[in-house]
N, C-alpha and C positions, 0 to 999 in steps of 0.2 A: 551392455550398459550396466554401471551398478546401481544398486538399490538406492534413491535417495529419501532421507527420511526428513522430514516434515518439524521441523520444532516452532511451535506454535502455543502462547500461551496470551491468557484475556491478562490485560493491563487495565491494574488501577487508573495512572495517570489520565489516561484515557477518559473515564469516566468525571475523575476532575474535570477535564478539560470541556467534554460537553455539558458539562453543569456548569463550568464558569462561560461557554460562548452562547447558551439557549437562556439561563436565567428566566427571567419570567416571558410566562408562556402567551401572554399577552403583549410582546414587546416589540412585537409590531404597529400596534396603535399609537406606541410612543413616538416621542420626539427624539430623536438621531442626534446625538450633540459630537459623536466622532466615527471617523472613518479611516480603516488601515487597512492597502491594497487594491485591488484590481477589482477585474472577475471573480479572483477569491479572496474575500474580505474578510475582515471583522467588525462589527458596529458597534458603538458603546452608545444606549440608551442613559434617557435622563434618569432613572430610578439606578442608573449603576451596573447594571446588569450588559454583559457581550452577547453578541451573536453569532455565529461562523454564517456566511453565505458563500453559494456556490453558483452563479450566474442572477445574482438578485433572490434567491429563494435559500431558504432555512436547510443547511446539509446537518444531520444528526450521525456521529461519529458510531462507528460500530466497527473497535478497532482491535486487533492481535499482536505483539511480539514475532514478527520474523528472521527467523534467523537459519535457513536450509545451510545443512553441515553434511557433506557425502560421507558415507561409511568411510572408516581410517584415515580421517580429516580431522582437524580441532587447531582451535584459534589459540589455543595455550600455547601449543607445538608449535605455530608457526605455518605449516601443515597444507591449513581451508583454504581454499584455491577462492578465488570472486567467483560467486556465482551469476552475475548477469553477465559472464561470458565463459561460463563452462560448457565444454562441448565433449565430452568423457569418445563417443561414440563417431564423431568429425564429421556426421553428417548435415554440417550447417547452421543444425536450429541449437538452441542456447535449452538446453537440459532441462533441468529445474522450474523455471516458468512454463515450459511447452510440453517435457517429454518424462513427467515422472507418473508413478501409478502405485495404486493402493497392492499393494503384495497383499493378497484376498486367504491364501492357502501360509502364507510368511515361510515360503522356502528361498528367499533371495533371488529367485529368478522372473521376469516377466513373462507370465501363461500367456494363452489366446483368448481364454476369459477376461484377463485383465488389460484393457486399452489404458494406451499411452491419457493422460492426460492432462497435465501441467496442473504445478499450484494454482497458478491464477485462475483456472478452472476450479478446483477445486474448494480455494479460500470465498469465491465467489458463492457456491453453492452452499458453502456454510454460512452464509449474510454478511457476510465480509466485506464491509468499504472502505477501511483502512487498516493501513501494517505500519508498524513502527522498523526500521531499521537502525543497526547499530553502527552500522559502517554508509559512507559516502555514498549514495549508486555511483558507479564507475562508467558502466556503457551504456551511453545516452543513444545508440542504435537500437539498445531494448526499448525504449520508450518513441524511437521513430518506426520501427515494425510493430508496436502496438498502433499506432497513430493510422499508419497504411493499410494496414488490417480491416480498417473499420469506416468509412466514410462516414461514420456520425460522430466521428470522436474528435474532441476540439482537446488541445491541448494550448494549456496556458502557464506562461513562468511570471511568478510576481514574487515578493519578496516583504513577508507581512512583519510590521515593528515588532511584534512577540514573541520574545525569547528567539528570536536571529533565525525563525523556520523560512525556509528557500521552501515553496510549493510549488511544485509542478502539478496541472489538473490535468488528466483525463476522462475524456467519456466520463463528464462531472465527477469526475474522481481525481483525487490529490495526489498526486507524491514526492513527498520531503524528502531531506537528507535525513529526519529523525520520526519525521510523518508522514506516510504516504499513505493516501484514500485512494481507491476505488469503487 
């Protein structure tokens, strides 16, 4: 299998974005004058201020830039295969979210010190509850094997009026076409 590297960087936007949906911190005491969404909302209190919610409760964005490129791949060239059905190795499982690993020694190969362990493991362990993507998710079987995986994980599609984000939640975790929380 080859090396997959990891491009992952902290986004401004981001930070906008939890500062325009938490606003004041008291904004739950307020008055509710609007509502966009499902299970995952947005509120617009009376003092002006938004909210993001995640099942009725306050979700605070803690988000990265994703964008996994295999070695000798590149979206200029044309090149970058999708990664939520890359299978380099055809043993089944989908590469990148399940079967990548920190190169500990960076000789390009995977040791026996080094276990398989997928981004989503790993984005996680970095406090990681949302990723931005640049492209469309494509295989919606990635997000039904995460679903099955987990008996506590709820997954939800709503479709919030700001700025046209399609959210899908997982295991209180989102994911967009342009925002995806976990």
């Amino acid at each position: 299998m080859k090396r997959i590297f990891l491009y992952v960087k902290l986004i401004i936007p981001m930070v906008f974005l939890t500062a325009l949906f938490f606003g004041d911190t008291m904004a739950a005491e307020q008055k509710i004058i609007e509502k966009r969404g499902g299970k995952v909302k947005v509120v617009k209190y009376k003092d002006g201020s938004w909210q993001l919610l995640v099942n009725d409760k306050p979700y605070f964005i803690r988000g990265v830039v994703f964008n996994p490129v295999n070695i000798g791949q590149a979206p200029d060239d044309a090149t970058q295969q999708d990664w939520m059905d890359e299978d380099d190795n055809q043993d089944g499982i989908i590469d990148i979210p399940y079967q990548s690993w920190l190169d500990k020694n960076k000789n390009n190969i995977r040791d026996d010190d080094e276990p398989l362990e997928g981004d989503f493991s790993l984005l996680k362990k970095m406090g990681v509850n949302t990723i931005r993507l640049y492209h469309l998710p494509s295989n919606n079987s990635l997000v039904g094997d995460i679903y099955k995986s987990d008996k506590n994980t709820e997954i939800f599609i709503t479709t919030l009026s700001i700025k046209s984000y399609c959210v899908i939640c997982i295991r209180n975790t989102v994911f967009a076409s342009l925002l995806v929380i976990f």
